[in-house]
KOLBAPA-6579 format. One record per atom (N, C-alpha, C): residue in one letter; atom name; x, y, z. Coordinates in Angstrom, 3 decimals. Layout:
 torse kegu     east    north       up
     A   CA        X        Y        Z
...
***
This chain:
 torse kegu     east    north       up
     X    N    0.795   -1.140    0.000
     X   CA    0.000    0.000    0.000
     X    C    0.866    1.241    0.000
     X    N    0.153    2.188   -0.509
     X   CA    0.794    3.399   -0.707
     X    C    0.582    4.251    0.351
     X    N    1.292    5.293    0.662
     X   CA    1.306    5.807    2.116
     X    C    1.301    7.407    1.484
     X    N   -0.085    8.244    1.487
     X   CA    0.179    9.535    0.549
     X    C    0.183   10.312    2.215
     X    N    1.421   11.031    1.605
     X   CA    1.436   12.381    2.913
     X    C    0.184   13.508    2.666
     X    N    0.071   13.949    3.414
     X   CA   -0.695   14.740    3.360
     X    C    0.011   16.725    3.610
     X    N   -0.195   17.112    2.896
     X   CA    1.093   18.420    2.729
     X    C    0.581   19.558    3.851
     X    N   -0.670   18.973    4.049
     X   CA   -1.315   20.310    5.320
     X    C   -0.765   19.370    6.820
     X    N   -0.402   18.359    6.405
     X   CA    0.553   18.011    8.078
     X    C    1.540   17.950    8.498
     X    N    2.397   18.794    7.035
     X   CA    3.637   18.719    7.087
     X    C    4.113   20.005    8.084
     X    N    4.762   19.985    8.783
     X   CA    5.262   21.275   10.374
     X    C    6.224   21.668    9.429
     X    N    5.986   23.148    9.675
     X   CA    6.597   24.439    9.272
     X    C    7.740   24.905   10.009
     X    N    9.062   24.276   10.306
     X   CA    9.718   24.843   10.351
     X    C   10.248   26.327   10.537
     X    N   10.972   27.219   11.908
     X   CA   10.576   28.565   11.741
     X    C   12.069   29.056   11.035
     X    N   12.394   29.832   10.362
     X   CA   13.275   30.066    9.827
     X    C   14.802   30.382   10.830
     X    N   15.788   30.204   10.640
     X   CA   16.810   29.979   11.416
     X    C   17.672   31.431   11.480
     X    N   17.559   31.404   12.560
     X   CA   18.294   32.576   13.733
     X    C   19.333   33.473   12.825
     X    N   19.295   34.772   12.533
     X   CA   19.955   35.543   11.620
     X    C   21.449   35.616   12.712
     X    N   22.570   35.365   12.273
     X   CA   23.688   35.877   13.404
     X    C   23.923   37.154   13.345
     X    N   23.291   37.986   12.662
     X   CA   23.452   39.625   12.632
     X    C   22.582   40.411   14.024
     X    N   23.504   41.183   14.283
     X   CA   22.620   41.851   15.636
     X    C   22.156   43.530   15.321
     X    N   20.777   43.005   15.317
     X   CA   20.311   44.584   15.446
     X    C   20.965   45.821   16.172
     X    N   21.096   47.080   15.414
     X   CA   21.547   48.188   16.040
     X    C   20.724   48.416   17.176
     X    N   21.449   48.916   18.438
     X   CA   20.641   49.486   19.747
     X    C   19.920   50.910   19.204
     X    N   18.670   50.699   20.014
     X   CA   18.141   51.678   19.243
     X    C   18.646   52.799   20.534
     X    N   18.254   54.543   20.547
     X   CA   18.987   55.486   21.056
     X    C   17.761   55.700   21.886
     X    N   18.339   55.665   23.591
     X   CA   16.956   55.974   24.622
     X    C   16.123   56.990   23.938
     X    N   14.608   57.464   24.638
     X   CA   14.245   58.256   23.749
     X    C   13.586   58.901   25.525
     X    N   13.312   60.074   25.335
     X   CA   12.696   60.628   26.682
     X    C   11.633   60.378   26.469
     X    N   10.561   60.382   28.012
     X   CA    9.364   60.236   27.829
     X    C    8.848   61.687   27.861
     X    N    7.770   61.586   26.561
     X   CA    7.266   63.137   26.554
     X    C    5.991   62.912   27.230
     X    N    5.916   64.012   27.887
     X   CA    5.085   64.797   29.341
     X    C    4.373   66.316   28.501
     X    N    3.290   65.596   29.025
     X   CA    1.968   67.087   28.561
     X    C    2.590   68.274   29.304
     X    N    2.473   69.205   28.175
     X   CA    2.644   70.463   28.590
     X    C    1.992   71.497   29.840
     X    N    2.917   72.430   30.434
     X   CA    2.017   72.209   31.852
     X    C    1.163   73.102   31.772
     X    N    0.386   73.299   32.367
     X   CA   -0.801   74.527   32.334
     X    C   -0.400   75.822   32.995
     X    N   -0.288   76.941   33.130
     X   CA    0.062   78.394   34.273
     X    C   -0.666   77.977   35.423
     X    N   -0.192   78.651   36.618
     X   CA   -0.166   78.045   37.566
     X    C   -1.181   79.361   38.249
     X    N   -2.102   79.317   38.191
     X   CA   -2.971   80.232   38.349
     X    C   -4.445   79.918   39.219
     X    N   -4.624   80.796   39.753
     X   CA   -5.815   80.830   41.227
     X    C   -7.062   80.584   40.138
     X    N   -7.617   79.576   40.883
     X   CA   -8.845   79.534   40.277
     X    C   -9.869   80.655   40.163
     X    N  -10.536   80.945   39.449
     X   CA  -11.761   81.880   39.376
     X    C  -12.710   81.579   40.368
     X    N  -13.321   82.760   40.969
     X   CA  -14.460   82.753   42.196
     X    C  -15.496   82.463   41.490
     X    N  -16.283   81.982   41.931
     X   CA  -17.376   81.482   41.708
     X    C  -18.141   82.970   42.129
     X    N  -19.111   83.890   41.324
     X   CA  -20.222   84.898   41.975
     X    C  -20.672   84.286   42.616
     X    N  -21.283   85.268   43.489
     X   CA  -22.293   85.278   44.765
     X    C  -23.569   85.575   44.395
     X    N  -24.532   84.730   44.393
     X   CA  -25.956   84.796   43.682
     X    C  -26.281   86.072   44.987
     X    N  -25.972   86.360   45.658
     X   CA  -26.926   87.497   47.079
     X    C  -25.757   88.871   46.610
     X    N  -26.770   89.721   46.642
     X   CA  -26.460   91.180   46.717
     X    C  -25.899   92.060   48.077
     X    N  -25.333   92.552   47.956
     X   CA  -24.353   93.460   49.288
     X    C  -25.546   94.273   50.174
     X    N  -25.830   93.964   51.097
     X   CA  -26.730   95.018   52.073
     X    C  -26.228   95.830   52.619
     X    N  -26.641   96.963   52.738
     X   CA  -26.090   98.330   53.327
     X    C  -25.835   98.157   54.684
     X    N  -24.587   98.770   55.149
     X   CA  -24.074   98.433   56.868
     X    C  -25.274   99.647   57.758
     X    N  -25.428   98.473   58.796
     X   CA  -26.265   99.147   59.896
     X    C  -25.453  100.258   60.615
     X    N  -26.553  101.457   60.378
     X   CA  -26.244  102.546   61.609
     X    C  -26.384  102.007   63.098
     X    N  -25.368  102.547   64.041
     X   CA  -25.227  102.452   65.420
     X    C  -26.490  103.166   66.057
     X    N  -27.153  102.449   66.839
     X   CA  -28.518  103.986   67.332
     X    C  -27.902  105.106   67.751
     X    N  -28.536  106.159   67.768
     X   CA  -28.083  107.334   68.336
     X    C  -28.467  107.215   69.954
     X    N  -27.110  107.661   70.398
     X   CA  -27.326  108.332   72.050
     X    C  -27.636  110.210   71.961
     X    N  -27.930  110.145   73.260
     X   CA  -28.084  111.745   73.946
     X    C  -26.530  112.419   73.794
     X    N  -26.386  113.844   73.701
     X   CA  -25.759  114.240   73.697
     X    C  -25.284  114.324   75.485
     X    N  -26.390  114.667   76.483
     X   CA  -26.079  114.278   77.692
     X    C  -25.002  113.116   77.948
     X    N  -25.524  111.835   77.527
     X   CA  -24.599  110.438   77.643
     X    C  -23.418  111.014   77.259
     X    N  -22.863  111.819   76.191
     X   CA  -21.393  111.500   76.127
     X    C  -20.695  112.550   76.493
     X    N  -21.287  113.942   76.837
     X   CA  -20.485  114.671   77.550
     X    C  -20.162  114.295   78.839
     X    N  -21.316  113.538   79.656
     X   CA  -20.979  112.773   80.715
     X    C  -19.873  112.055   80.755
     X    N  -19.567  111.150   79.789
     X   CA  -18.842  109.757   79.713
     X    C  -17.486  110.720   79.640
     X    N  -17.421  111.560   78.402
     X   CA  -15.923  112.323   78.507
     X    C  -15.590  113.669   79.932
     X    N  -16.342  113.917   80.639
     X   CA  -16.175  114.302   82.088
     X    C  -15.417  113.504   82.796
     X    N  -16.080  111.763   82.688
     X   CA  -15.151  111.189   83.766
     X    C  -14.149  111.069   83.101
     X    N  -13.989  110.630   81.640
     X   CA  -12.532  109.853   81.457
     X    C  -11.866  111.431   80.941
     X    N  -12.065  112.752   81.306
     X   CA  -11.037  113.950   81.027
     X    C   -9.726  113.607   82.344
     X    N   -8.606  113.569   81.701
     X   CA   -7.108  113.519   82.467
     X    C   -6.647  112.433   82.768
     X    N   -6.001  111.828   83.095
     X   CA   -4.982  110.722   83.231
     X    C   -5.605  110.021   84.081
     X    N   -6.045  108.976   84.575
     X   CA   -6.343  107.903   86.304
     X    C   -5.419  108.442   86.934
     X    N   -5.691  108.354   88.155
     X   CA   -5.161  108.793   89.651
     X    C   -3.919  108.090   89.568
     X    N   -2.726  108.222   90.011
     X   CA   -1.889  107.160   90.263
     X    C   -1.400  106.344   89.630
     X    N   -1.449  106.760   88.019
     X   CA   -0.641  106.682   87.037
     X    C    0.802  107.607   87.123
     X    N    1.447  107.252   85.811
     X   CA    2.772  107.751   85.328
     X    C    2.056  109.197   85.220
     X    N    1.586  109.157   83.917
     X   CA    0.688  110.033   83.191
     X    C    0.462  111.185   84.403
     X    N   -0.225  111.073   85.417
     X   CA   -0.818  111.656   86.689
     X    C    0.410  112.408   87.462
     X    N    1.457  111.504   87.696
     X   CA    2.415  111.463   88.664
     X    C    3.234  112.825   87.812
     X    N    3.856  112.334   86.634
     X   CA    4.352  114.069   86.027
     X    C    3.734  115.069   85.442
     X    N    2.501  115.354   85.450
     X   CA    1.135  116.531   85.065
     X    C    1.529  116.798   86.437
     X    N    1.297  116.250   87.904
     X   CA    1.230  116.684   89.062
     X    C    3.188  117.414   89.222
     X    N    3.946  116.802   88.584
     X   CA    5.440  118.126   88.599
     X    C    5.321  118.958   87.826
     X    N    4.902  118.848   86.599
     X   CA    5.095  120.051   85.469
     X    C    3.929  120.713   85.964
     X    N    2.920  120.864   86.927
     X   CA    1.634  121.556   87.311
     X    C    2.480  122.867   88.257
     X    N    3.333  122.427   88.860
     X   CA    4.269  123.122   90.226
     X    C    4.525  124.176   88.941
     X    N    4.622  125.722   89.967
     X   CA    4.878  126.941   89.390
     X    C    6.197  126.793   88.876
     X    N    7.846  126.044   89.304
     X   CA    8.368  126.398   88.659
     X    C    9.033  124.812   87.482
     X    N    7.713  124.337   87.454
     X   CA    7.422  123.103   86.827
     X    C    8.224  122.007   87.110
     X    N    9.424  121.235   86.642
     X   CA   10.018  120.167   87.110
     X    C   11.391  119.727   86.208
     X    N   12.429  119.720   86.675
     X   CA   13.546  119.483   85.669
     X    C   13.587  117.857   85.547
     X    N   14.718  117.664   84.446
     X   CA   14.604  116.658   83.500
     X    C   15.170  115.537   84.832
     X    N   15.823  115.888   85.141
     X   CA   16.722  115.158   86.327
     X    C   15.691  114.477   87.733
     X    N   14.457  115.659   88.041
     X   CA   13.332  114.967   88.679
     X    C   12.595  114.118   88.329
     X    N   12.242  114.755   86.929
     X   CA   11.297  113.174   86.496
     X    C   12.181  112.050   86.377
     X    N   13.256  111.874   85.908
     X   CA   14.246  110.837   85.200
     X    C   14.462  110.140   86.954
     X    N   14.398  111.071   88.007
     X   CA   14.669  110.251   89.068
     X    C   13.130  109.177   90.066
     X    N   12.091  110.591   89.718
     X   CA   11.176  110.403   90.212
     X    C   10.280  108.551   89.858
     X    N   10.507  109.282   88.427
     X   CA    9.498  107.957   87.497
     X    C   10.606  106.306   87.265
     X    N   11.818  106.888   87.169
     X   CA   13.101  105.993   87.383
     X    C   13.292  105.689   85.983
     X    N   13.307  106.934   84.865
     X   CA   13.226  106.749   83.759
     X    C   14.704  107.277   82.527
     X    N   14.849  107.412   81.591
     X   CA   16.173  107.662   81.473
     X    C   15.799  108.858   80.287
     X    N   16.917  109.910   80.143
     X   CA   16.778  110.797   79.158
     X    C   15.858  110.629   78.513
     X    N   16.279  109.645   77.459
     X   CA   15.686  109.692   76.215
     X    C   13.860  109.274   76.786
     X    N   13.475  108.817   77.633
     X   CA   12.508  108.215   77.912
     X    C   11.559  109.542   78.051
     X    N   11.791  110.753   78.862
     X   CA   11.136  111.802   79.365
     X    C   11.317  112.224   78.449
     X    N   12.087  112.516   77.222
     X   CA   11.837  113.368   76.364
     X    C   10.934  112.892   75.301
     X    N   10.960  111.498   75.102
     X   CA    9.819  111.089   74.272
     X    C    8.423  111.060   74.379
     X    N    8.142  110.946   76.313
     X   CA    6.951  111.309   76.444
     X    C    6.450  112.484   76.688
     X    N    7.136  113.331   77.007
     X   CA    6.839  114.847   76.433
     X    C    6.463  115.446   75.572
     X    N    7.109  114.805   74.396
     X   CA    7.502  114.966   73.276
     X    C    5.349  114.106   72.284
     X    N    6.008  113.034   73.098
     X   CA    4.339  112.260   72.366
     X    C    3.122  112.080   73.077
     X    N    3.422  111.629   74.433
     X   CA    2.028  111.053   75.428
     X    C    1.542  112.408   75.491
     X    N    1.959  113.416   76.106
     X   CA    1.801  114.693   76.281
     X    C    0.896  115.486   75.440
     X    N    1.507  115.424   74.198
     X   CA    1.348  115.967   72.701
     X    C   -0.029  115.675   72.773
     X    N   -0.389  113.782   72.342
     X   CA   -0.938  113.414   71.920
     X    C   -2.457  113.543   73.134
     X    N   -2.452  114.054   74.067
     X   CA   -3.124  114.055   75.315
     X    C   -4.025  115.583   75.390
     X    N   -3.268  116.406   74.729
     X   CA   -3.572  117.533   74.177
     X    C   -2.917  118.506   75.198
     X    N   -1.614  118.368   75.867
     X   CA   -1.506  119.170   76.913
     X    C    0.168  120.106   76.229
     X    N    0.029  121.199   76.360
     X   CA    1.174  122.163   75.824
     X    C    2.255  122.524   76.778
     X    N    3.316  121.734   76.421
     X   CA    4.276  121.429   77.595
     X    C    5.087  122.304   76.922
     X    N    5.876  123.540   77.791
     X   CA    7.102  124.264   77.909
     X    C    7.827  123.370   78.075
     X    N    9.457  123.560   77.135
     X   CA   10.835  123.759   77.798
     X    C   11.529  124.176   77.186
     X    N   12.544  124.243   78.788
     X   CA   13.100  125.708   79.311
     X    C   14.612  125.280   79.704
     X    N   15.809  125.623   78.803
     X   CA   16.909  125.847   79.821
     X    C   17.079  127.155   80.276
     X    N   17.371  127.429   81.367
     X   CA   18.068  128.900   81.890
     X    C   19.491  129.264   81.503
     X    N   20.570  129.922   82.195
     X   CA   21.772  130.057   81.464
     X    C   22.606  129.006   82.854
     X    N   23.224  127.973   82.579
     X   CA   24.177  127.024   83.324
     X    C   22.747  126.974   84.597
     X    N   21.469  126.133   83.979
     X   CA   20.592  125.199   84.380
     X    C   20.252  124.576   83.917
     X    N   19.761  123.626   84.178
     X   CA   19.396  121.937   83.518
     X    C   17.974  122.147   82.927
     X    N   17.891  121.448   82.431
     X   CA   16.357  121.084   81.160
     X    C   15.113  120.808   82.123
     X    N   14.258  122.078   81.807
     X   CA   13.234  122.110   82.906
     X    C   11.876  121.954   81.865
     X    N   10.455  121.637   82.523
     X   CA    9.662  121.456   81.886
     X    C    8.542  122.283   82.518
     X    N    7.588  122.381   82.109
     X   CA    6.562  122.899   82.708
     X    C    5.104  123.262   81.933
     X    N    4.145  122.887   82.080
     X   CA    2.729  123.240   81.819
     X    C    2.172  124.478   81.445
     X    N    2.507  125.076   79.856
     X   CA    1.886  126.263   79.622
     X    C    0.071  126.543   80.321
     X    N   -0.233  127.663   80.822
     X   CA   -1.304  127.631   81.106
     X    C   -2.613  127.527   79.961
***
């Protein structure tokens, strides 16, 4: 008997290994989306409209001349108090009394002279004489 091959069972063979070696190919970077500006988001509007700011009620004019009666001049037994009561003296108070009195240094009495004073609304003289020390005193 005859023995017919059959050509669709014949195995395909895969073709044999080239000894040539492919060129390396050259890294390539990974490209990255471009970045966006770096910017504050937009507010969202406010669906509600701005209401007008409330007036304070009105007081009496009585109430606050009262209120500035008590608080006119320094508290008792303050700094503030303690040198109004030297520069008050007729021949007011040198720099050397307060600086000893209050336990304060040059520059210290002259700045508050110069500002607490000022700013208090009170019109402070000074005064050197000829070979006397830096005196102060309370214009009337």
């Amino acid at each position: 008997m005859k023995t017919i091959e059959n050509e669709a069972s014949t195995t395909l063979e895969a073709p044999a290994a080239t000894t040539e070696t492919p060129e390396p190919k050259a890294p390539t970077k990974a490209k990255a989306a471009k970045q966006a500006r770096r910017v504050a988001p937009a507010k969202a509007k406010s669906g509600k409209k701005a209401t007008p700011a409330k007036k304070p009620a009105k007081t009496s004019k009585s109430k606050k001349t009262a209120k500035a009666k008590e608080s006119a001049g320094p508290r008792e037994g303050s700094k503030t108090a303690q040198v109004l009561a030297m520069l008050q003296r007729k021949n007011g108070a040198t720099l050397a009394e307060i600086m000893e009195k209050m336990g304060w240094q040059k520059h210290t009495v002259r700045g508050f002279m110069a500002g607490a004073m000022k700013k208090a609304g009170y019109s402070v003289e000074s005064f050197k004489p000829e070979g006397g020390e830096r005196t102060y005193r309370l214009n009337p």
